[in-house]
N, C-alpha and C positions, 0 to 999 in steps of 0.2 A: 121577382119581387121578394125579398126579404120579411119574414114575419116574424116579429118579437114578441116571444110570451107575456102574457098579460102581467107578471109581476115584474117582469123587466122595464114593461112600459110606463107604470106606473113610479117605479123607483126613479127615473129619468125624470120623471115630471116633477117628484116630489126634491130630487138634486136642483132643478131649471127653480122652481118653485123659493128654497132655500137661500141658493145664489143671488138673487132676486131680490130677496129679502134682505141679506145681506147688505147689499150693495145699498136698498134704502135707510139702513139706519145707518150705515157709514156715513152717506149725505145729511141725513139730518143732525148727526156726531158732528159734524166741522162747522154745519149753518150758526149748531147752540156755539158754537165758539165762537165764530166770526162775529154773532150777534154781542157776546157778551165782551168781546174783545173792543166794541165799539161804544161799552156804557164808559160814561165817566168813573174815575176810583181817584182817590184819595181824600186830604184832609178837610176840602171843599166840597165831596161830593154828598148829596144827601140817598137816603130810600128814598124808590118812589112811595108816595102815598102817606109817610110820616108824619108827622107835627110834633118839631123837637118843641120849641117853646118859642117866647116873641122874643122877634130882634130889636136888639141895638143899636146904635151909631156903631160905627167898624167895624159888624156884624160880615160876616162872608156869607157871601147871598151863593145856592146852589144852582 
């Protein structure tokens, strides 16, 4: 059996550890995309939560 010194072992874990991490802010980098990619945009879109002012007749409704 093979024995790895205790800094070695730990360096490993803190690489697997890292990696790991990595990989989960990559997935939640593409999710914030995908999400945003799916809001409405442009001339007709509103924020949510706004109150531009009262509408009109011919008003574009968001």
């Amino acid at each position: 059996m093979d024995r790895t010194a205790p800094a070695e072992g730990w360096r490993r874990l803190a690489c697997v550890v890292l990696a790991a991490l990595a990989v989960a802010v990559g997935i939640m980098a593409l999710g914030t995309q995908q999400a945003r990619a799916a809001e409405p945009s442009g001339p007709g879109a509103c924020a949510s939560g706004v109150v531009w002012r009262e509408a009109f007749a011919g008003d574009l409704a968001c």
